[in-house]
C-alpha positions as a LaTeX table, in Angstrom:
\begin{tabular}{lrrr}
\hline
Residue & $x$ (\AA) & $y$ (\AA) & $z$ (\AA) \\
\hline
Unk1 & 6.11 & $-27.27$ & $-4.68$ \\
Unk2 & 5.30 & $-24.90$ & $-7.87$ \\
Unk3 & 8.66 & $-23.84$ & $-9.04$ \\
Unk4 & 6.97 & $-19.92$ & $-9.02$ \\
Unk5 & 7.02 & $-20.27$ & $-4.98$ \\
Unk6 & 10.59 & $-20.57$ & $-5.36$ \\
Unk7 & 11.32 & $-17.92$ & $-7.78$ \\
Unk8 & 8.59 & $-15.84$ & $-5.38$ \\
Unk9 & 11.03 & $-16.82$ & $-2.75$ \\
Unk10 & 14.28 & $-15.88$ & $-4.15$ \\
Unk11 & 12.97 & $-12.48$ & $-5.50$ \\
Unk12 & 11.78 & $-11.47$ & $-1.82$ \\
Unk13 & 15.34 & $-12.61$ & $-0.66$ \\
Unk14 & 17.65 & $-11.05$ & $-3.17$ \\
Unk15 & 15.44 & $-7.98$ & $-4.92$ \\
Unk16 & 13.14 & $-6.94$ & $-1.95$ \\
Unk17 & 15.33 & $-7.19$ & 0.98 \\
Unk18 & 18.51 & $-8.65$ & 0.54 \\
Unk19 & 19.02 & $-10.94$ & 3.47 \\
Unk20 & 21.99 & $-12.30$ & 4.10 \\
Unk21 & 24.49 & $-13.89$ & 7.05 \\
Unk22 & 23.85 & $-13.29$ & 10.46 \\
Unk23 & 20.43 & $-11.28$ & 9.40 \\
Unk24 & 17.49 & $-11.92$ & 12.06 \\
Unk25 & 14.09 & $-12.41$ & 9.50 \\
Unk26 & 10.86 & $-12.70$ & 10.61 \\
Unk27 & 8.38 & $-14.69$ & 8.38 \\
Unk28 & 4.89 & $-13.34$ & 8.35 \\
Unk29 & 2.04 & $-15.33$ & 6.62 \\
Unk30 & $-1.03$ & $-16.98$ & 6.64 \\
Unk31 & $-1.22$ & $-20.95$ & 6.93 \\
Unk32 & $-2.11$ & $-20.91$ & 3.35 \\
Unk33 & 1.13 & $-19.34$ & 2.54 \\
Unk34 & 3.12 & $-22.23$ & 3.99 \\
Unk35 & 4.74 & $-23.71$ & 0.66 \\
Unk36 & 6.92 & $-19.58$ & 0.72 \\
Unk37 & 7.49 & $-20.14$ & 4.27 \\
Unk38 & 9.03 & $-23.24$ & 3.67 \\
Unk39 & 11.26 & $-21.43$ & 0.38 \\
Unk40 & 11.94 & $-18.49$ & 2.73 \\
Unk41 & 13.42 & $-20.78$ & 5.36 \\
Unk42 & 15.32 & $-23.11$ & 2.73 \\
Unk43 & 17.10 & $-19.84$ & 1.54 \\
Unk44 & 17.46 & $-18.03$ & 5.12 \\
Unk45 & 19.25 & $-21.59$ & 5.98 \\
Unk46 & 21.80 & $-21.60$ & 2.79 \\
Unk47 & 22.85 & $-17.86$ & 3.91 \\
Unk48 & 23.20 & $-18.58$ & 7.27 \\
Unk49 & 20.19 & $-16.04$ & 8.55 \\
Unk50 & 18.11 & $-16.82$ & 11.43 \\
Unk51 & 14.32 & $-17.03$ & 10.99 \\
Unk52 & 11.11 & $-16.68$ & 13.35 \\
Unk53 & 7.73 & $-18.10$ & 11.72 \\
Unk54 & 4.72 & $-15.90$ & 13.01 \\
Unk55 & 1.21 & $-17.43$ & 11.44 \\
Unk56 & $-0.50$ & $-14.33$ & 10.74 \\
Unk57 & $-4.73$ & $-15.04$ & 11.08 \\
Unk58 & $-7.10$ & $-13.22$ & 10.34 \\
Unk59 & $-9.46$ & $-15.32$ & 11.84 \\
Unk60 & $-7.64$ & $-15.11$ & 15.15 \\
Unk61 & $-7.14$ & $-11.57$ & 15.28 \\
Unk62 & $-11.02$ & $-10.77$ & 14.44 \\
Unk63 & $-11.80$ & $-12.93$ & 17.70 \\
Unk64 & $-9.14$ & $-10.87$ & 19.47 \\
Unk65 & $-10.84$ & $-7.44$ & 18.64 \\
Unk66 & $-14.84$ & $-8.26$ & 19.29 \\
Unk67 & $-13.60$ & $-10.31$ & 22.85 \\
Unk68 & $-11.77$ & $-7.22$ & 23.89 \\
Unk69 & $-12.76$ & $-3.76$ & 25.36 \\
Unk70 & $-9.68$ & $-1.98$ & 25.24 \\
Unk71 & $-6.55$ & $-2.66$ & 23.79 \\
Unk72 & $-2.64$ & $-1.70$ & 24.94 \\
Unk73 & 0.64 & $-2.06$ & 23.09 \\
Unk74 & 2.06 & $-5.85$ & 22.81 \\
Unk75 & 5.62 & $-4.59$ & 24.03 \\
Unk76 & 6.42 & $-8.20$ & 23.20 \\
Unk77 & 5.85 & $-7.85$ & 19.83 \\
Unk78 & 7.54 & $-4.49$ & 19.79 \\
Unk79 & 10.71 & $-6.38$ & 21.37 \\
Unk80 & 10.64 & $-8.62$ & 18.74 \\
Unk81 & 10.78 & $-5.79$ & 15.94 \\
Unk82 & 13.14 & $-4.04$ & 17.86 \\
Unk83 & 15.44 & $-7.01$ & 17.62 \\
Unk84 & 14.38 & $-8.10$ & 13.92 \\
Unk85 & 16.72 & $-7.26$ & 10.59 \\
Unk86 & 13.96 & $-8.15$ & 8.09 \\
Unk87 & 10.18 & $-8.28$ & 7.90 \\
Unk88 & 8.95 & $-10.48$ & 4.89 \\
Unk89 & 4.69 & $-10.21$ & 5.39 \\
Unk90 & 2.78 & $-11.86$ & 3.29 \\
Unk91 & $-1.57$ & $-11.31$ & 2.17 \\
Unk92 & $-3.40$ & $-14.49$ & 1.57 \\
Unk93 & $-5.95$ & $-16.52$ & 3.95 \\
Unk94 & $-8.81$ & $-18.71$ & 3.10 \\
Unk95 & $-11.47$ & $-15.68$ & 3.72 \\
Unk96 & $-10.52$ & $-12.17$ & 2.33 \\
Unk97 & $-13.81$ & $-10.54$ & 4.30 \\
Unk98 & $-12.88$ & $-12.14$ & 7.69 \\
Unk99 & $-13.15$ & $-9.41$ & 9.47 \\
Unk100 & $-16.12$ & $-7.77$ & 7.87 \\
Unk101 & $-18.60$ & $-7.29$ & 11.09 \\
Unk102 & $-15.87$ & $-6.00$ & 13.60 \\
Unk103 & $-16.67$ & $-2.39$ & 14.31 \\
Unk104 & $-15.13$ & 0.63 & 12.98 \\
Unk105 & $-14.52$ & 1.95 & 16.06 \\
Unk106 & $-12.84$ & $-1.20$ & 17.18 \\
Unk107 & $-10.25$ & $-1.19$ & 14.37 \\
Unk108 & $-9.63$ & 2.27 & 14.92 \\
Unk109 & $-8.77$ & 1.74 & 18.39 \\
Unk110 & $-7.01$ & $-1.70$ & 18.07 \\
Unk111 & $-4.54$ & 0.34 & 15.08 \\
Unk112 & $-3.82$ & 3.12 & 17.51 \\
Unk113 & $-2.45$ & 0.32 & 20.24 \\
Unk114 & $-0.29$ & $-0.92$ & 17.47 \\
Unk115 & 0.99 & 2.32 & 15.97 \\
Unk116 & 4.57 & 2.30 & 18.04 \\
Unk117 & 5.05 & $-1.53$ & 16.85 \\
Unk118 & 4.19 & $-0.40$ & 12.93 \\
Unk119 & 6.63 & 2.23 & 12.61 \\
Unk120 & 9.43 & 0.04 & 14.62 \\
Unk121 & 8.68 & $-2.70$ & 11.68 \\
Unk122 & 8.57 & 0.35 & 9.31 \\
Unk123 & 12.17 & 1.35 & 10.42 \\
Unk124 & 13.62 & $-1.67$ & 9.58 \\
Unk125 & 14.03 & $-3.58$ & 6.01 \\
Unk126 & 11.05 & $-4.81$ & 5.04 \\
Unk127 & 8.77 & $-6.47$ & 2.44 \\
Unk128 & 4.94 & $-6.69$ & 2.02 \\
Unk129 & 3.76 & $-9.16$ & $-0.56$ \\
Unk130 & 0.91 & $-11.52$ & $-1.76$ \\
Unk131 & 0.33 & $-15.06$ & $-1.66$ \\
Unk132 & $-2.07$ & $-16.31$ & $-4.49$ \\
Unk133 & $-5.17$ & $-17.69$ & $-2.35$ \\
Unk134 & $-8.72$ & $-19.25$ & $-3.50$ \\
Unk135 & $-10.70$ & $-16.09$ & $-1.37$ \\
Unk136 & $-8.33$ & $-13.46$ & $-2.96$ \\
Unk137 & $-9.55$ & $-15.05$ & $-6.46$ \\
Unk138 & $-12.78$ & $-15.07$ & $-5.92$ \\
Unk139 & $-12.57$ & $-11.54$ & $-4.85$ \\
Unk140 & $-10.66$ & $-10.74$ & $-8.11$ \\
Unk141 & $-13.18$ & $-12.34$ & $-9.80$ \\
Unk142 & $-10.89$ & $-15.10$ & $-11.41$ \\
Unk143 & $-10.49$ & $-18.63$ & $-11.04$ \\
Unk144 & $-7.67$ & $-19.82$ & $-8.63$ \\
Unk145 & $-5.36$ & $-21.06$ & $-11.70$ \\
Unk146 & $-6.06$ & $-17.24$ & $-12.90$ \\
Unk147 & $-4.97$ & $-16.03$ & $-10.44$ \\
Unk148 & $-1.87$ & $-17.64$ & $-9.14$ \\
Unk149 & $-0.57$ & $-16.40$ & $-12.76$ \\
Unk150 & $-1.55$ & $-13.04$ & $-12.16$ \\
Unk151 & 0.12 & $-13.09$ & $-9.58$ \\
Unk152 & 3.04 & $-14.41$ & $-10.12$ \\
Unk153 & 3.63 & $-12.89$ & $-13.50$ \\
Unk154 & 3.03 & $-9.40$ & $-11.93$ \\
Unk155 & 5.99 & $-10.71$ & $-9.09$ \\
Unk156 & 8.43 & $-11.53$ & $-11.93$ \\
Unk157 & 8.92 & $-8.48$ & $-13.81$ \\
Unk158 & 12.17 & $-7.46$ & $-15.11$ \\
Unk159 & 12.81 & $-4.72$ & $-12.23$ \\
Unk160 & 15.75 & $-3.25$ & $-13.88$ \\
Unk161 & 13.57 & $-1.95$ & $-16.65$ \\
Unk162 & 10.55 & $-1.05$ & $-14.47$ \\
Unk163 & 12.65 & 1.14 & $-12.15$ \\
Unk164 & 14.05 & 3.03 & $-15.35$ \\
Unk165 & 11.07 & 3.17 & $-16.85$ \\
Unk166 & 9.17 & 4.74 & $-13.15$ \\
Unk167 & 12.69 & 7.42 & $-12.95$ \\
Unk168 & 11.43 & 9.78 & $-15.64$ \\
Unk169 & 8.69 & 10.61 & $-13.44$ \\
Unk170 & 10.79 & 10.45 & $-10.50$ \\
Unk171 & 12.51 & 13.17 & $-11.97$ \\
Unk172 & 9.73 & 15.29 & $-12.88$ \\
Unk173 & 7.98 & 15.00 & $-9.11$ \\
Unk174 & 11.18 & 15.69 & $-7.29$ \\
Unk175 & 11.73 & 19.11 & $-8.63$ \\
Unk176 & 8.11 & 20.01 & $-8.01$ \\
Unk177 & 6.20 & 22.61 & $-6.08$ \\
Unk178 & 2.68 & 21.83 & $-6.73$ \\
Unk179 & 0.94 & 18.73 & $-8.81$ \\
Unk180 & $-2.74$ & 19.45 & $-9.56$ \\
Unk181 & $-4.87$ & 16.41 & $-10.37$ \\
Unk182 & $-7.99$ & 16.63 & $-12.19$ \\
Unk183 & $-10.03$ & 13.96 & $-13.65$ \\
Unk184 & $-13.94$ & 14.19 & $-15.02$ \\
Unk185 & $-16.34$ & 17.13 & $-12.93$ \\
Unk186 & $-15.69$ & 15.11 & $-9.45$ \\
Unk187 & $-12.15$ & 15.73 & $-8.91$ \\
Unk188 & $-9.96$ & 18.83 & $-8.99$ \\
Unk189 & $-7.44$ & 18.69 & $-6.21$ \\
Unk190 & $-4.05$ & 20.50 & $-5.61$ \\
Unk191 & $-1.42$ & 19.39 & $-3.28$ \\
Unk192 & 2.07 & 21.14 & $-2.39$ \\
Unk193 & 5.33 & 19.56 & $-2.24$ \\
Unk194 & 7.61 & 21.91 & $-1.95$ \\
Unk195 & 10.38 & 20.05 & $-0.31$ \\
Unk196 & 9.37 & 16.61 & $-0.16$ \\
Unk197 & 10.79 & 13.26 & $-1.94$ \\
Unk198 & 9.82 & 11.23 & $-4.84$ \\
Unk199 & 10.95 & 7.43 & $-4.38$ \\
Unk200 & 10.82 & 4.41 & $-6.60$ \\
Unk201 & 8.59 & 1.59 & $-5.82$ \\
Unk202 & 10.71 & $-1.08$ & $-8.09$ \\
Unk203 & 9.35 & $-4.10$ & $-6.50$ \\
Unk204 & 11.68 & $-3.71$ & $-2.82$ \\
Unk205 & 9.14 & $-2.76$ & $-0.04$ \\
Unk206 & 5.93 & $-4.00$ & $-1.74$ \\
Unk207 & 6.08 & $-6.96$ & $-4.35$ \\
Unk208 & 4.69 & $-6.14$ & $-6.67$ \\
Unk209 & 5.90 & $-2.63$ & $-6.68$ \\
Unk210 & 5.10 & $-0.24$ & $-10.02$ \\
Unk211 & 4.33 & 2.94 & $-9.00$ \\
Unk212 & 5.83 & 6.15 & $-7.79$ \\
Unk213 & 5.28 & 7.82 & $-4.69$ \\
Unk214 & 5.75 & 11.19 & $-2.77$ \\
Unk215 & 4.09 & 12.80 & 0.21 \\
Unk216 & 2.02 & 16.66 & 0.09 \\
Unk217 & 2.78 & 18.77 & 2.85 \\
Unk218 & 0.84 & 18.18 & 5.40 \\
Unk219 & $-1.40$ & 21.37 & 5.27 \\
Unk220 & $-1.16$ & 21.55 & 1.85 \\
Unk221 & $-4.32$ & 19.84 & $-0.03$ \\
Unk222 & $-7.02$ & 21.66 & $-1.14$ \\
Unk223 & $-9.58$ & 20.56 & $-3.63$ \\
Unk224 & $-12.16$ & 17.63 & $-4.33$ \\
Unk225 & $-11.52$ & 14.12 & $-5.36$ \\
Unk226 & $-13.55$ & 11.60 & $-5.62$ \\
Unk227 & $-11.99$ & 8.17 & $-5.74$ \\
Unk228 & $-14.20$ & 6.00 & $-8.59$ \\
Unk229 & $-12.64$ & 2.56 & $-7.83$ \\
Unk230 & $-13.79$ & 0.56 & $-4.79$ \\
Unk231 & $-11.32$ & $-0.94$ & $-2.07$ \\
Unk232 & $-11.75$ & $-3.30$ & 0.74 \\
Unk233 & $-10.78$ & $-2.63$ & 3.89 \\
Unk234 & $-11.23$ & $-4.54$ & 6.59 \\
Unk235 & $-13.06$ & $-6.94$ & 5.03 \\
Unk236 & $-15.63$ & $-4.34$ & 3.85 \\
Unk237 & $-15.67$ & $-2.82$ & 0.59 \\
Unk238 & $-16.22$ & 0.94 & 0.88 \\
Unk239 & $-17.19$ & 2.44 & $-2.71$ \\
Unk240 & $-17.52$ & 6.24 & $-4.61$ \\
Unk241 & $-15.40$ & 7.73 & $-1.90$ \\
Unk242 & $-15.56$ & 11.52 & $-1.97$ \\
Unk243 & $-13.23$ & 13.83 & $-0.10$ \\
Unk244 & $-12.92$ & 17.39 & 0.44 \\
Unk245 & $-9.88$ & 19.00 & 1.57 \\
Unk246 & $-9.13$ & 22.67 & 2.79 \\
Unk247 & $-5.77$ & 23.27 & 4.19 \\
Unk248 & $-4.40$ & 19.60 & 4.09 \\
Unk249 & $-7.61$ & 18.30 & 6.15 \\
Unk250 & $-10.55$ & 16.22 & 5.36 \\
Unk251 & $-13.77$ & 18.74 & 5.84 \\
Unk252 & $-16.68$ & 16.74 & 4.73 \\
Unk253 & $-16.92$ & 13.70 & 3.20 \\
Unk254 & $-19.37$ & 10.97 & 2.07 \\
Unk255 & $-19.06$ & 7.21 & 0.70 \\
Unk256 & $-22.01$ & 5.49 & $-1.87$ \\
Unk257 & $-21.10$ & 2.12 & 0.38 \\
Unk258 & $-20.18$ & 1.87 & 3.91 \\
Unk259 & $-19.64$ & 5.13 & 4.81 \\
Unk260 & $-19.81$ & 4.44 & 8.33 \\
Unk261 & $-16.34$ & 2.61 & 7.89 \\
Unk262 & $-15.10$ & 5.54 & 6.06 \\
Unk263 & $-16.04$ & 8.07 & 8.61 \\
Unk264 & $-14.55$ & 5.25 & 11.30 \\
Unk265 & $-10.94$ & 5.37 & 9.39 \\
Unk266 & $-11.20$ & 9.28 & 9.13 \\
Unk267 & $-11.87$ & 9.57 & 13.10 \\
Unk268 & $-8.90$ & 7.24 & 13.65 \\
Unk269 & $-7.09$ & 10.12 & 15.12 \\
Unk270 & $-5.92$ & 13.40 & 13.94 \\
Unk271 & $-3.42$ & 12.82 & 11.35 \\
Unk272 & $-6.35$ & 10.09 & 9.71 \\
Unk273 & $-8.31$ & 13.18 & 7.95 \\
Unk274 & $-5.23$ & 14.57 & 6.11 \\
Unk275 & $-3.33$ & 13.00 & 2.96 \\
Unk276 & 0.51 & 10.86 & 3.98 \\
Unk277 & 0.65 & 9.68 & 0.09 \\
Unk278 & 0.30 & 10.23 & $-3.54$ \\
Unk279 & 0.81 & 7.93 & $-5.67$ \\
Unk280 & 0.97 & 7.24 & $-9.90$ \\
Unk281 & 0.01 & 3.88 & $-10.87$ \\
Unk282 & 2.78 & 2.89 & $-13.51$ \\
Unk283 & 2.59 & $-0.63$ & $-13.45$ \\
Unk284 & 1.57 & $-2.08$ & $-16.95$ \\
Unk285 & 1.49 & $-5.63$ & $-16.52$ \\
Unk286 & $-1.00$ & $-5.21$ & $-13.57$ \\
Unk287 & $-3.90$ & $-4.64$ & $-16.07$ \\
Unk288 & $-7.08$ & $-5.92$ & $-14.27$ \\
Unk289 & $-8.79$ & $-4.60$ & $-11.28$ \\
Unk290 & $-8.70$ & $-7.20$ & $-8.04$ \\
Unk291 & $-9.79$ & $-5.44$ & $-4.90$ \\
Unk292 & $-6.27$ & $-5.36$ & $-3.31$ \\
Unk293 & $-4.93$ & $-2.68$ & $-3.13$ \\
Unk294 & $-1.15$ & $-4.39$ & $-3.42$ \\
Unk295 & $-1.49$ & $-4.82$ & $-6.89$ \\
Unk296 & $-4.61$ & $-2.27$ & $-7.90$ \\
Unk297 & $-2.20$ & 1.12 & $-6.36$ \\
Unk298 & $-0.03$ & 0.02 & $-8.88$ \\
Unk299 & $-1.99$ & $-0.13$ & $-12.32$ \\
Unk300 & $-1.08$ & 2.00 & $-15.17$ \\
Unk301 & $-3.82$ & 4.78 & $-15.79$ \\
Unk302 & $-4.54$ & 5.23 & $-12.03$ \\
Unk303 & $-3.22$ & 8.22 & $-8.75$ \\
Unk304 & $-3.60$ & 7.21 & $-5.64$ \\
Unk305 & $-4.17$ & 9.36 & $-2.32$ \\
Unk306 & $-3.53$ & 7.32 & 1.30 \\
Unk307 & $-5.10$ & 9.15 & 4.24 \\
Unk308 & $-3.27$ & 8.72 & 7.42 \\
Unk309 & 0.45 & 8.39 & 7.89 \\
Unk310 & 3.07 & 9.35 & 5.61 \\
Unk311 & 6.29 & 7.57 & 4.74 \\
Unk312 & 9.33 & 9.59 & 6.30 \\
Unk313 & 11.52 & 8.94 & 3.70 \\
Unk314 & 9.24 & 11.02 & 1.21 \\
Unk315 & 9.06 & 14.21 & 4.24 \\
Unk316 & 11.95 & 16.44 & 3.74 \\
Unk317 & 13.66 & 17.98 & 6.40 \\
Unk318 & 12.26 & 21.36 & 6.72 \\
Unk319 & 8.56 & 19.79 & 6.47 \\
Unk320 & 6.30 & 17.36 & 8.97 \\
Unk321 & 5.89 & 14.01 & 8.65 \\
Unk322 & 1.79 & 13.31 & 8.87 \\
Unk323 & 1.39 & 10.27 & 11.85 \\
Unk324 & $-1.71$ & 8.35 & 12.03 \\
Unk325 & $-2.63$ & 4.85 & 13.10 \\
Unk326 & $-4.14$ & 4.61 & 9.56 \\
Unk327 & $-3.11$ & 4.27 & 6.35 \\
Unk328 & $-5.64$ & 4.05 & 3.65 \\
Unk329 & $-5.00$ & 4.16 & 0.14 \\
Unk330 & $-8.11$ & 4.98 & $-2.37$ \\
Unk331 & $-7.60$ & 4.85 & $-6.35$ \\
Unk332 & $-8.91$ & 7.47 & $-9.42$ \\
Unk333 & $-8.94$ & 6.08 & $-12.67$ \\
Unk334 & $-6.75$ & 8.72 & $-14.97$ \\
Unk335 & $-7.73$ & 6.83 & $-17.99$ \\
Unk336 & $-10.00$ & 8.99 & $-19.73$ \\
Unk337 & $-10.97$ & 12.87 & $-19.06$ \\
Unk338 & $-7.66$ & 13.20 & $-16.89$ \\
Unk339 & $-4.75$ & 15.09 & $-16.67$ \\
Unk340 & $-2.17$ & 15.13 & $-14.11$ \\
Unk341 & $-0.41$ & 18.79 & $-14.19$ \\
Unk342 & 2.96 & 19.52 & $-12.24$ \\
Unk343 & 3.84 & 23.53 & $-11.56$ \\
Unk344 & 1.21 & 24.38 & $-14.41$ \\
Unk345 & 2.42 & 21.93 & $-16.83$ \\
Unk346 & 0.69 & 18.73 & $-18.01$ \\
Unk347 & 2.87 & 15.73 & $-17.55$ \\
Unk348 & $-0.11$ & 13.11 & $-18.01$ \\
Unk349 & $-3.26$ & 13.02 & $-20.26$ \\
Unk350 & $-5.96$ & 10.43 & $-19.86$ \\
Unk351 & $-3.20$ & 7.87 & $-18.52$ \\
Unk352 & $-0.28$ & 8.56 & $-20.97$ \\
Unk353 & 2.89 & 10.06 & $-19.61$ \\
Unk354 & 4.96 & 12.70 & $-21.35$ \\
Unk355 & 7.56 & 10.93 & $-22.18$ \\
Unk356 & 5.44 & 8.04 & $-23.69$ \\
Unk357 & 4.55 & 7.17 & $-27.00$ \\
Unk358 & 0.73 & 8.88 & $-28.15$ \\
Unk359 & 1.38 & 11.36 & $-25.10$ \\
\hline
\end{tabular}
């Protein structure tokens, strides 16, 4: 076994979630992933923690969705989460577009079965990750050796630094009313959030982590963005995204590729045409785009927007937390032509922070 898988293994265990005696974890990866199932298991046995080994496929959940009509919660599975301490999920499988000719409308209504079960795994400790994997190199664009080192180096980063580094702007969202984000003649967009919470993303939840995030109020996006990076989603890659918001909803909208699957996610359900996240990109050792959203949210020089459900940790009391079945997140490059302005004042130009060198 690669010593990395090891290291990959220990980080999940003592950075990202922490497990220890008596802890019931659930293991959730593709076949491919096996060599970090087997690390996971070695480290849940030394602690004395109890593991259950669910082989996530893609391959079996596309047949799943085009043999069936309708679909209705898997209590079962929702018992399990119930019952579960820790999540540890893991991306990876041997075809990253297996799912590519299942229907929009299928997904949609497949997510909205499973929305009770997400937010019981959501409530508990949890950690999403990657797996390095020949089809998630290829769709990077990199050969497999490439990419197992991307990966891997991005998983290893000193978190200590990288969570000091991500609190200055921390500090600057969480006192904030209104963050404006404007980048080229496509995107001017204002969002309120008055009252809401800024957390850290220092590698716990997602590994890699590297960004910041917060959510707007939920009727409180106005503007136009359009997203210039691509993203893949279910197995399709939807391209030059363009959104238009009045009052915290989605009011038209239009996609250069696959905008059927667009519209699809945005008909999800109400909460799908309104904004749960924002996000800043401050991850600078993730410095190549790889259609996965995991590691591309997190690049330096980058915002991200998720439409769909919001994280309740970032809702403050007084405001509501947006619920969808959906949770998409779509990237604008802030690199060039870009500023990212909080209550009036500019606290990012074309990808450098204020409190950065060159700012």
């Amino acid at each position: 076994m690669d010593g990395r898988i090891r290291e990959h293994a220990e980080t999940i265990a003592d950075h990202s979630t922490g497990i220890e005696a008596g802890d019931d974890v659930v293991i959730q990866l593709p076949r491919e992933a096996e060599d970090l199932a087997v690390a996971l298991h070695e480290i849940c046995g030394d602690r004395g923690a109890n593991p259950v080994y669910l082989n996530y496929s893609k391959r079996a959940q596309r047949a799943f969705k085009r043999a069936s009509d309708e679909f209705t919660e898997p209590s079962h599975r929702r018992a399990l989460y119930e019952e579960a301490d820790v999540f540890v999920i893991a991306r990876g499988g041997s075809n990253a577009t297996e799912d590519a000719d299942v229907d929009p409308e299928t997904n949609a209504a497949y997510n909205r079965a499973l929305e009770e079960v997400k937010r019981t795994r959501l409530s508990k400790t949890w950690c999403l990750t990657q797996y390095p994997t020949a089809s998630h190199a290829q769709l990077a664009g990199m050969s497999t050796e490439a990419y197992e080192n991307f990966v891997w180096d991005a998983v290893s980063l000193d978190w200590d630094a990288q969570r000091e580094h991500q609190a200055q702007m921390v500090d600057i969202l969480d006192d904030a009313d209104e963050v404006r984000i404007r980048s080229g003649d496509e995107t001017d967009l204002t969002l309120d959030l008055a009252g809401n919470r800024t957390l850290n993303d220092d590698g716990e939840k997602n590994l890699p982590g590297g960004e910041v995030f917060t959510a707007p109020v939920r009727d409180g996006v106005d503007g136009e963005v359009y997203f210039d990076l691509p993203l893949y989603r279910y197995g399709r890659e939807i391209e030059g995204v363009r959104l238009r918001f009045e009052d915290g909803e989605v009011v038209s909208h239009s996609a250069e590729r696959n905008e059927d699957l667009l519209t699809g996610i945005l008909d999800t359900d109400e909460g799908s045409r309104r904004l749960g996240e924002l996000g800043i990109g401050m991850n600078r050792q993730i410095d190549q785009f790889t259609y996965n959203m995991l590691f591309d949210e997190k690049m330096g020089d980058t915002v991200h927007m998720a439409v769909g459900s919001a994280y309740p940790e970032t809702v403050g009391g007084e405001n509501v937390v947006n619920e969808s079945a959906e949770h998409v997140d779509m990237i604008v490059d802030m690199s060039d032509d870009s500023v990212i302005e909080v209550d009036g004042e500019v606290v990012q130009r074309d990808g450098t922070f204020v409190f950065e060198d060159g700012f």
